[in-house]
BAFI-3210 file (N, C-alpha, C; in Angstrom, 3 decimals, decimal comma, padded with zeros to 6 digits):
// residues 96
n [1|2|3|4|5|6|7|8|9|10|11|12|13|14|15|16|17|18|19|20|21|22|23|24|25|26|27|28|29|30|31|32|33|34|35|36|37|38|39|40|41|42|43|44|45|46|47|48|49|50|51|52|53|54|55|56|57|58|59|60|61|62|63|64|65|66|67|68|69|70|71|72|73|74|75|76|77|78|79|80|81|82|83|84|85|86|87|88|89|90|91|92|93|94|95|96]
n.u [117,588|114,842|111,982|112,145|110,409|111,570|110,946|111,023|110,473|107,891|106,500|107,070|105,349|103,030|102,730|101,000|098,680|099,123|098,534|096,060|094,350|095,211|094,511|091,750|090,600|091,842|090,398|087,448|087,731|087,690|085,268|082,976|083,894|083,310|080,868|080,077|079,269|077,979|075,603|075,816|076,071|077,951|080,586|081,802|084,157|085,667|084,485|085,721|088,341|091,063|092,280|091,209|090,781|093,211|094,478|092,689|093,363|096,498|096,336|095,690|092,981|091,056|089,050|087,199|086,487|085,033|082,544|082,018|080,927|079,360|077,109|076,253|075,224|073,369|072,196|071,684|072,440|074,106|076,428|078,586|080,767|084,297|086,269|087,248|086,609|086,099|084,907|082,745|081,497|078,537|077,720|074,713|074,062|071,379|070,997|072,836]
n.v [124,960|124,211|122,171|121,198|119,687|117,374|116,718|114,025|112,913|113,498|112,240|109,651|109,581|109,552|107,256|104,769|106,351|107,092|104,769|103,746|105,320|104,495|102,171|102,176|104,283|101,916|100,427|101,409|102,244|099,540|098,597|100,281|099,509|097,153|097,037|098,709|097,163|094,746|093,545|092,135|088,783|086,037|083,930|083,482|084,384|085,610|087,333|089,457|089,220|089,398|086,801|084,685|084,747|084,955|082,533|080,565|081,778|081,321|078,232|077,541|077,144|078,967|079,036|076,809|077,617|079,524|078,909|076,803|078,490|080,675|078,814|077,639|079,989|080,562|080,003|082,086|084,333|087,974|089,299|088,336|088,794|088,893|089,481|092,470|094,652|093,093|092,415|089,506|089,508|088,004|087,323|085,527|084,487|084,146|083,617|081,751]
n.w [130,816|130,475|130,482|127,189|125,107|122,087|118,405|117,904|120,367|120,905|118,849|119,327|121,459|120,737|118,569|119,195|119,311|116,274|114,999|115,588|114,052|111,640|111,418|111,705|109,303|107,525|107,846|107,679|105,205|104,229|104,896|103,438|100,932|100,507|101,265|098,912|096,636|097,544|097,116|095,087|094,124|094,548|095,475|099,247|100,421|098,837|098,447|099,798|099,924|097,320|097,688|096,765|094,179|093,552|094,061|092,562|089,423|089,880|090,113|087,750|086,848|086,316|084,297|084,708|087,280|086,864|085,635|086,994|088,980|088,227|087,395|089,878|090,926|089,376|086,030|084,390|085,679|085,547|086,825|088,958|091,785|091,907|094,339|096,092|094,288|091,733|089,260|087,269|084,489|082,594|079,003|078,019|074,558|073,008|070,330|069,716]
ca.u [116,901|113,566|111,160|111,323|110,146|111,683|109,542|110,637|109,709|106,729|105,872|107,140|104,246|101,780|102,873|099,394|097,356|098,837|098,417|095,073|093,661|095,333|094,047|090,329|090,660|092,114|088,745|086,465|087,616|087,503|083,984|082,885|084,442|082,202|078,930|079,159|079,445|077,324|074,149|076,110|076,270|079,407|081,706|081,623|085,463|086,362|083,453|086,677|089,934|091,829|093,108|090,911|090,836|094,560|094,207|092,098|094,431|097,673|095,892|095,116|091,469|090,165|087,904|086,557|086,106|083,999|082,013|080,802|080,331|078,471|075,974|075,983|074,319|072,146|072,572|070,800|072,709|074,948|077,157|079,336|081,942|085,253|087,328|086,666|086,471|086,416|083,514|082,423|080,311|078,417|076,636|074,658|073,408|070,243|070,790|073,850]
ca.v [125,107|124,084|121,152|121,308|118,232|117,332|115,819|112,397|112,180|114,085|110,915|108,537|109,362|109,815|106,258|104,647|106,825|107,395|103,280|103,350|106,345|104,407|100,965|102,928|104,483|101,342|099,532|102,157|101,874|097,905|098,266|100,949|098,731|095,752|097,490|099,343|095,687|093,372|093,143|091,304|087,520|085,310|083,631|084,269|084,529|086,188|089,334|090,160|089,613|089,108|085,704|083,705|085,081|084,923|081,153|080,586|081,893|080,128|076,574|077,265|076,082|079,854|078,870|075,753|077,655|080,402|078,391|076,302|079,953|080,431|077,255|077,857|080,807|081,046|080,289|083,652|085,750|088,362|089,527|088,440|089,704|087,882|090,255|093,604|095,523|092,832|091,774|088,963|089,215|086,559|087,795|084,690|084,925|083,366|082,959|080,933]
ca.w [129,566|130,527|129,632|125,517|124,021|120,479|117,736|117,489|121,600|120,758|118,018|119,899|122,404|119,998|118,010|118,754|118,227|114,850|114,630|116,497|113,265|110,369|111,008|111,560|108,602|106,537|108,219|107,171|103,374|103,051|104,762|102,524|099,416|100,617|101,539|097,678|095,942|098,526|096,602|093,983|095,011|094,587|096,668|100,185|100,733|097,453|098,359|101,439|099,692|096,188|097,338|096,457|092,830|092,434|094,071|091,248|088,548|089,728|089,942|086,366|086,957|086,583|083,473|085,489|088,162|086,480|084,977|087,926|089,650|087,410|087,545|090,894|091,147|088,087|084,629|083,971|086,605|084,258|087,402|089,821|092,398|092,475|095,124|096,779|092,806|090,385|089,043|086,287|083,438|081,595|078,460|077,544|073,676|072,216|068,779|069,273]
c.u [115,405|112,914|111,041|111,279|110,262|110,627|109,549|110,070|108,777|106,064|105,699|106,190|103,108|101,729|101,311|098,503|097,446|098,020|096,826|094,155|094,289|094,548|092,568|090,121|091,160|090,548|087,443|086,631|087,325|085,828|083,212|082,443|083,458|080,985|078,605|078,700|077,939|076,335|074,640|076,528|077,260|080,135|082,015|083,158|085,654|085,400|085,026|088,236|089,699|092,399|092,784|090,775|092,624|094,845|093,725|092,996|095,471|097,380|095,347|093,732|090,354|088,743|086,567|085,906|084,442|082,750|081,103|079,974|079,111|077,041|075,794|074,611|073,414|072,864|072,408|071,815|073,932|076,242|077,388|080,387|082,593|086,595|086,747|085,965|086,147|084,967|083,487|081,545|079,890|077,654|076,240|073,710|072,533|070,069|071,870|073,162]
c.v [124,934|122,557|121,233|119,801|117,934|116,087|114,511|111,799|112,716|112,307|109,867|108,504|108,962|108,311|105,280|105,023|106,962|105,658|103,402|103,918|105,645|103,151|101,449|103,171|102,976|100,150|099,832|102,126|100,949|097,611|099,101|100,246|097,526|096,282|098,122|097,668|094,484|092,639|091,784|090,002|087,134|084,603|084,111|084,733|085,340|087,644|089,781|090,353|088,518|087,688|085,017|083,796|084,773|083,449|080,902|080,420|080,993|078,782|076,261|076,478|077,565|079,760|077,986|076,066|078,722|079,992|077,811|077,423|080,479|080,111|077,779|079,224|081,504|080,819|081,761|085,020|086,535|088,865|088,692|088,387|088,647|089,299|091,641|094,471|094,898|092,028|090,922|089,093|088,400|086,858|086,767|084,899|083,832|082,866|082,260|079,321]
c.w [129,726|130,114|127,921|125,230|122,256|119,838|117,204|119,265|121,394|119,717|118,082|121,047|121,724|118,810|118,108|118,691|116,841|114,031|114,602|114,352|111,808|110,545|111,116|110,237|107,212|106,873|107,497|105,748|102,996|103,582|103,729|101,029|099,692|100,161|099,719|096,589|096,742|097,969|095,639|094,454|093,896|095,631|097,630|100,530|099,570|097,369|099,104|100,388|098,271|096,237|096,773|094,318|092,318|092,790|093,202|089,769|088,611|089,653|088,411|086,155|087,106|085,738|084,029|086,780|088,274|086,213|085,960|088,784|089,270|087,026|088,380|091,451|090,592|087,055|084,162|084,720|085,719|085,300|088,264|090,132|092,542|092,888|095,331|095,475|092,040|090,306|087,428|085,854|082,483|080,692|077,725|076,140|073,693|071,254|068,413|069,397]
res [x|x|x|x|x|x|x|x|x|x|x|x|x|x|x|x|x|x|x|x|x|x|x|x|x|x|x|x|x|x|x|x|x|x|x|x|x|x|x|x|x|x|x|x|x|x|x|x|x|x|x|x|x|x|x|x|x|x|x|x|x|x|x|x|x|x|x|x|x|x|x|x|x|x|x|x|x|x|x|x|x|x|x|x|x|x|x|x|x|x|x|x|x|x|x|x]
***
């Protein structure tokens, strides 16, 4: 019959490179997702990943935590980033 090569030994050669081109690609999006956000200051762990935001939440201490976030980095400041997307806003009034 000849040398034919079927296409699960064909995939099974080619298995890291498909690895090698997805974890590239899943690199290149979460740097991407940083670099558009970065300017916005916050929490240095919570710019990278969601945990520390849903840590937050389940300890039921998210108000307490906002709040000192908050302080921390300006009374005045109207943004910041808690997780790769999510961002807080503080709109502080005057005539209250």
């Amino acid at each position: 019959m000849g040398t034919s090569v079927s296409f699960l030994e064909l995939l099974n050669q080619a298995k890291w490179y498909i690895v090698a081109v997805l974890l590239a690609s899943y690199i290149a999006r979460e740097v991407r997702s940083y670099r558009r956000l970065s300017h916005i200051k916050g929490p240095w762990f919570a710019q990278f990943s969601q945990f520390w935001l849903l840590n937050t939440i389940y300890q039921q201490k998210a108000h307490y935590v906002f709040n000192n976030v908050r302080k921390k980095y300006g009374v005045w400041l109207k943004l910041m980033i808690f997780g790769k997307a999510n961002l807080l806003t503080t709109a502080i009034r005057k005539d209250c």
